[in-house]
Structure formats: structure tokens, C-alpha cells
C-alpha positions as CSV (number, residue, x, y, z in Angstrom):
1,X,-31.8,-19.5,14.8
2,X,-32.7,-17.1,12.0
3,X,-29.9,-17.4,9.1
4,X,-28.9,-13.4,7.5
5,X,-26.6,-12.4,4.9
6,X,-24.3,-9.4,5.5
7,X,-22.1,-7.2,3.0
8,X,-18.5,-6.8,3.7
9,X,-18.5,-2.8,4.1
10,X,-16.6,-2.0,7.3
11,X,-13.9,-3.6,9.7
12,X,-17.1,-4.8,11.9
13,X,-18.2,-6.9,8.8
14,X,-14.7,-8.2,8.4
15,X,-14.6,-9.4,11.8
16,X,-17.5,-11.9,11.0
17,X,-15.3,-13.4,8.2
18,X,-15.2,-17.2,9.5
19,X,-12.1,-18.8,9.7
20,X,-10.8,-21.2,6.9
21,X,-11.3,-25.3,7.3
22,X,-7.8,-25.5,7.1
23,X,-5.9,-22.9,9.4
24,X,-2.8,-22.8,7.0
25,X,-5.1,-20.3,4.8
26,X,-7.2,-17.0,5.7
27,X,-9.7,-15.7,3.9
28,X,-8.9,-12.2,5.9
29,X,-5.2,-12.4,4.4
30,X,-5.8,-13.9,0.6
31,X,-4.9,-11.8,-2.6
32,X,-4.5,-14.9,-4.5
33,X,-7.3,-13.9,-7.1
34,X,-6.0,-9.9,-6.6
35,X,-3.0,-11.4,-7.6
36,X,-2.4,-12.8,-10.6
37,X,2.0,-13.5,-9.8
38,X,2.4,-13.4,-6.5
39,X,-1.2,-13.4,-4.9
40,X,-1.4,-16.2,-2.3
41,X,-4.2,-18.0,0.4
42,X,-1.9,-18.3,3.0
43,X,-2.2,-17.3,6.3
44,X,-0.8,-14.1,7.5
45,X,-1.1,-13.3,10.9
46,X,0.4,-9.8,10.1
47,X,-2.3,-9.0,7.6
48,X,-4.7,-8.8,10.3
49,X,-3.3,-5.8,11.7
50,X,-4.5,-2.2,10.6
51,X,-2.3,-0.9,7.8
52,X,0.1,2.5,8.3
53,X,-1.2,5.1,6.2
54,X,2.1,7.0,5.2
55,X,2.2,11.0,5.5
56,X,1.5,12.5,2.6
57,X,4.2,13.6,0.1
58,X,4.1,17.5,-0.5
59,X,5.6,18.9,-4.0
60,X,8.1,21.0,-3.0
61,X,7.7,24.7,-4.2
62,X,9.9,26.1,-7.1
63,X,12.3,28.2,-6.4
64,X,11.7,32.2,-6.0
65,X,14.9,34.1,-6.2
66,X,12.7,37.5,-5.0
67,X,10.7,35.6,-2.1
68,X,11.1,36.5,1.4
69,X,13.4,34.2,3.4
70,X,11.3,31.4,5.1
71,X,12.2,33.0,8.3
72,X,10.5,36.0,7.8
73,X,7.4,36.9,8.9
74,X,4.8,37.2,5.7
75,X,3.7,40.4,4.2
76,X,0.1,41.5,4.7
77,X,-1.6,42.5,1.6
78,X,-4.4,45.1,2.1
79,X,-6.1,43.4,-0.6
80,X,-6.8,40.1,-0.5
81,X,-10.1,39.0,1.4
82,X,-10.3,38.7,4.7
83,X,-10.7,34.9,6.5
84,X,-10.6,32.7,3.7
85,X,-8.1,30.1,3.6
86,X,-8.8,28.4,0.0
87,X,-9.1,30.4,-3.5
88,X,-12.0,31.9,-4.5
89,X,-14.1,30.2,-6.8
90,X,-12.7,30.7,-10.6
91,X,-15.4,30.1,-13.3
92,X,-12.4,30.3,-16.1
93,X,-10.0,27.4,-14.5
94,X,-9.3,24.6,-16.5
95,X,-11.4,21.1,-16.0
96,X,-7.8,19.7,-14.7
97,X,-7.6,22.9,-12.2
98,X,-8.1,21.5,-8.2
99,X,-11.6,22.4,-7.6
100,X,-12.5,25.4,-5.2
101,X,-14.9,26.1,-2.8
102,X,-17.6,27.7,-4.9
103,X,-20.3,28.3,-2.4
104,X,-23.2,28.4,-4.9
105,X,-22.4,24.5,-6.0
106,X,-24.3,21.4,-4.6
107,X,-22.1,19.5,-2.0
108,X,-20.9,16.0,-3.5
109,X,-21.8,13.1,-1.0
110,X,-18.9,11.5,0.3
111,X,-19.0,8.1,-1.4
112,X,-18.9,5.0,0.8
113,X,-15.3,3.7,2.1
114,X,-14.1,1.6,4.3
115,X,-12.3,3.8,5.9
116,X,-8.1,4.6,6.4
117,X,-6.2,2.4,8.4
118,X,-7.7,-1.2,7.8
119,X,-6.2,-4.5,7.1
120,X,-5.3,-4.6,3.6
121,X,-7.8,-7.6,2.4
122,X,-10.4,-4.8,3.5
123,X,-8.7,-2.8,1.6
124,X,-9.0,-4.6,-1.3
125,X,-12.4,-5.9,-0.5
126,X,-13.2,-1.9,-0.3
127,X,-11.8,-0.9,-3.8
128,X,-15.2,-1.0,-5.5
129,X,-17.9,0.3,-2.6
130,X,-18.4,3.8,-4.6
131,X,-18.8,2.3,-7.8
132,X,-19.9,-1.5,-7.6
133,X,-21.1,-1.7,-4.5
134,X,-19.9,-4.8,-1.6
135,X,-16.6,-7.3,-2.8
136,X,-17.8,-9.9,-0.4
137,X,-20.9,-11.6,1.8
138,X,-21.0,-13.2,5.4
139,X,-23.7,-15.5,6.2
140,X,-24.6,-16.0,9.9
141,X,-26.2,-18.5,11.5
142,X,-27.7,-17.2,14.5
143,X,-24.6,-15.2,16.1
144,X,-22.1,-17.6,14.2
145,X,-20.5,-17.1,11.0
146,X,-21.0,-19.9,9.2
147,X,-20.1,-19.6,5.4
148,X,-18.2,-16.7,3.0
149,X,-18.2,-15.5,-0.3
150,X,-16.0,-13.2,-2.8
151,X,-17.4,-12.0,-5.7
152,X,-17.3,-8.8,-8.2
153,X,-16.4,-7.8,-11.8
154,X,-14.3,-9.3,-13.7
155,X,-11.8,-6.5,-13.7
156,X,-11.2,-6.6,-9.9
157,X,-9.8,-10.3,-10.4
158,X,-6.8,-10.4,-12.3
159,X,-6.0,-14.2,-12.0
160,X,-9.7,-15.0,-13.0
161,X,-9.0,-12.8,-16.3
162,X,-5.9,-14.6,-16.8
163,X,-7.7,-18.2,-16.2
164,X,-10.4,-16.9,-19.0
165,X,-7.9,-15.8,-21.5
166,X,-6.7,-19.6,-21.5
167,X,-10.5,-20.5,-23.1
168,X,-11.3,-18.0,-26.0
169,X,-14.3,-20.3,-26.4
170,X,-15.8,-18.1,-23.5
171,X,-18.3,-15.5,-24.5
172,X,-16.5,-11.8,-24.5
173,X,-19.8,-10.3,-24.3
174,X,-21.5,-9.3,-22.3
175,X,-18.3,-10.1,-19.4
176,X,-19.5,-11.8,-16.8
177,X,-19.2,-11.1,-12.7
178,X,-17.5,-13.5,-11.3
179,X,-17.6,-15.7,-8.0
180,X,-14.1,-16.5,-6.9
181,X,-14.3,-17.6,-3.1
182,X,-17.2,-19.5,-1.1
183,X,-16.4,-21.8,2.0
184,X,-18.2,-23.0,4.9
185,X,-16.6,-23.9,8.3
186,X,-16.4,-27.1,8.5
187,X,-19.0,-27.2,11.4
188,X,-21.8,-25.7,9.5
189,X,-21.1,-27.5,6.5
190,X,-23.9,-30.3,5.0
191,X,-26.8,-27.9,5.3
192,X,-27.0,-26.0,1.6
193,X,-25.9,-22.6,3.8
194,X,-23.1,-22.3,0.8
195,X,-25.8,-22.8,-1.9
196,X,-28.1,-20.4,0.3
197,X,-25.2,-17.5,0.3
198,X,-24.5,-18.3,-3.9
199,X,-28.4,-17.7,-4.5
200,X,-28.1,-14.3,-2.5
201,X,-25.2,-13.0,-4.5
202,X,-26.3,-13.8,-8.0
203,X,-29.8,-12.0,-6.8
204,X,-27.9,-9.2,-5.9
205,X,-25.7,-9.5,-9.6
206,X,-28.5,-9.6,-11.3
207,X,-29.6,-6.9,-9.5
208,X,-26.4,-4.6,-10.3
209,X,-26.6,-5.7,-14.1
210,X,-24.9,-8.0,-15.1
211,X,-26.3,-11.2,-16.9
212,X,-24.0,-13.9,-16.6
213,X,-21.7,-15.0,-13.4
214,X,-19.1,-17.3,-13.8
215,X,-16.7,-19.2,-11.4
216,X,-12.8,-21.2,-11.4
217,X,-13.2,-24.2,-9.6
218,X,-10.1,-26.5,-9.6
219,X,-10.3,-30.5,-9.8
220,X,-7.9,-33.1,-8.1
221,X,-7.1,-30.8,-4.4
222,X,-8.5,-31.6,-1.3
223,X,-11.9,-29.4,-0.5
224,X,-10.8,-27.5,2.0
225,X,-7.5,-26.3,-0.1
226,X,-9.4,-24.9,-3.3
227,X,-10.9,-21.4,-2.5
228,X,-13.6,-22.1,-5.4
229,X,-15.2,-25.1,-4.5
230,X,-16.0,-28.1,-6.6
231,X,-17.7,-28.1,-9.9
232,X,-20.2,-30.6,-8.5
233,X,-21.2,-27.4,-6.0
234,X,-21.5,-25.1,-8.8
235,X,-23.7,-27.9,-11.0
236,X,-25.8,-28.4,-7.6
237,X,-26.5,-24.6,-7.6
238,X,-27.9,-23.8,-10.8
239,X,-24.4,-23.3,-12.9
240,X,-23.0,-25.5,-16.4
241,X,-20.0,-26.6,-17.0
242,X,-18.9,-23.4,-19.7
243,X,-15.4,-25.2,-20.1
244,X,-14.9,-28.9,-19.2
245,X,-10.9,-28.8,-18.4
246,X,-9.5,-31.7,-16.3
247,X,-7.9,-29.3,-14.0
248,X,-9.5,-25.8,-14.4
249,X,-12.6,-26.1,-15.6
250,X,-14.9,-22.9,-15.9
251,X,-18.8,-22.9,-14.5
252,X,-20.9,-20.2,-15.8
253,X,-24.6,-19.6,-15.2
254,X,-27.0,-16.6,-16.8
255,X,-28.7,-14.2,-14.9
């Protein structure tokens, strides 16, 4: 069966995300790197379910002693333009001003969302589409999801900036992406399809610009309790060992 890597864009590529080893986490429900106080892996079934999108709030208009009473039907002006609904176009409003329609402008593309509505790790995992590009990567084997991975900038990952701070040794410059997820189920596991999906996303880094990648494992926890592997993975995979702490140690390799 032929093994393909997918972006997380859309609620049909959150789907594929494969369940966790251990079922007292979810990859679909953690914030824990999102997170830096309260973020946590655990598993919440609620997550799962689309999010409410409140109404809108509406400002409430100021106060005109010498308007009309709401009740009252509104007064035609003879002069204003027939079947437009918006304000003309203004080529004296402020930068600040809401834009307006001006017909003789190029229509901006819509940039790439995933949508209104979704769970809120796609949410989160959808923060960056317009800008970076994908948060996350499936691999399948065959039909079956077999192995996950989070990544991104820095900046999107508040508990990995905090970790970092703790090591000024670290290079500030240039920041690197960072890797803060990868699992396999545990059926697929023992066939490099982790190290296969690692390879794909620091190609694609590299191809975004950066030029380093770094990743948190943790030392002493079971396997299937850590969300960032094992620094023997990362060493296995082409990384160093950036910071060698006996509990948090910091793998970093260069684009």
C-alpha cells in the first residue's frame, strides 16, 4: 500500500488524525504547546464537537436627539443614488477608514481558512493557513492513518518559547521552526513511518524558509505519554542534541 503525506487544512484532514497510543490523550483535543499555563494533552471528548460561533456584537448607534423615532418609516432622499447598499468609493478616507466597494480595484483572494464552526484544535491548527501555510501533517498508510505531526513557527507555540527562554545558550538568530508533536499508532509503529513524516516536514521548512528546526523532547516518561518523542528519535533522524538537559533536553537540526 502506497504511503502519502497530507496537510491538515480542513475538518476532512482532521478526521485522518490517528488516535493516540494511550487513549487518556487526543491529539484532536491538545493545546498543551498553544498553552503555555493551562494547555493540556488530555482527552476531551467535547472538543471534538464543532464550536458555536457567537452572533456578532453590533456598536450601538449614538444618540440623535433630531432623528426620526425608530418606528417611523425612513425618509426618501431624492438624492442619494439609486440601488446601492454600501458607500461609494472615497479616494480621501483615512487608511483606518472600512474599505468600500470601489469598483475599479482588483478583488483580493479570499485567503485559505478552515472554515467557521470547527473543533477548536482545528482552529488552532488553522491560525496560520493565510500566512504560514499548514500547522500539522497526517501520514497514511494505504487507507489508514498511521503516524502525526505538529509543527510551525516558533511564535505559534508559546510553551516551546518558554522551554527556550530556560537555555539562553540557544541561538536567537535566525529563530528556528519548531516540531512539537509526532506519534505513530502503536500498530504501525517499528517501520521508520515517524522518521518518513519528520523528513517531509523539514523539506517542506526548508522550503518555507527557515534554516534551522528544533524540537522539546522530555526524558524519564513512558513513550506513549510525551507528545515529542525521545531524543534517541530525533538523533536517529538527522537532529543534535542543542541542549543536553536531564529532563528537557532541546534537539535542533539546520536546514
Amino acid at each position: 500500500m502506497a504511503v502519502r503525506i497530507v496537510d491538515v487544512t480542513g475538518i476532512d484532514q482532521f478526521q485522518q488524525i490517528p488516535p493516540c497510543a494511550d487513549p487518556g490523550f487526543d491529539h484532536r483535543t491538545c493545546d498543551y504547546w498553544e498553552d503555555a499555563d493551562r494547555g493540556s494533552k488530555a482527552s476531551r471528548s467535547a472538543w471534538l464537537e464543532a464550536e458555536a460561533q457567537p452572533a456578532p456584537a453590533r456598536a450601538a448607534a449614538p444618540f440623535n436627539p433630531f432623528a426620526a423615532d425608530a418606528d417611523d418609516e425612513p425618509i426618501a432622499n431624492p438624492f442619494a443614488p439609486a440601488g446601492r447598499s454600501e458607500p461609494a468609493f472615497n479616494p480621501f478616507a483615512s487608511d483606518d477608514a472600512t474599505p468600500a466597494d470601489n469598483p475599479f480595484a482588483p478583488s483580493r483572494p479570499a485567503r485559505p481558512s478552515v472554515g467557521i464552526g470547527v473543533p477548536r484544535k482545528l482552529r488552532l491548527l488553522g491560525r496560520g493557513l493565510g500566512v504560514f501555510g499548514s500547522y500539522a501533517k497526517v501520514l497514511l498508510d494505504g487507507d489508514e492513518s498511521a503516524a502525526y505531526a505538529q509543527f510551525g513557527p516558533l511564535s505559534a507555540y508559546p510553551r516551546a518559547q518558554r522551554l527556550r527562554e530556560l537555555y539562553p545558550q540557544l541561538p536567537d538568530a535566525p529563530l528556528p521552526a519548531v516540531i512539537t508533536c509526532v506519534a505513530t499508532t502503536a500498530a504501525a509503529r517499528q517501520r521508520g513511518l515517524a522518521g518518513t513524516l519528520v523528513e517531509a516536514i523539514c523539506d517542506d521548512l526548508a522550503g518555507r524558509g527557515f534554516a534551522a528546526v528544533e524540537a522539546y523532547p522530555e526524558r524519564g516518561t513512558r513513550p506513549d505519554a510525551t507528545s515529542a518523542a525521545t531524543p534517541e528519535f530525533w538523533l536517529d533522524v538527522g537532529f543534535r542534541i542543542a541542549v543536553d538537559d536531564d529532563r528537557y533536553p532541546v534537539v535542533r537540526r539546520d536546514l
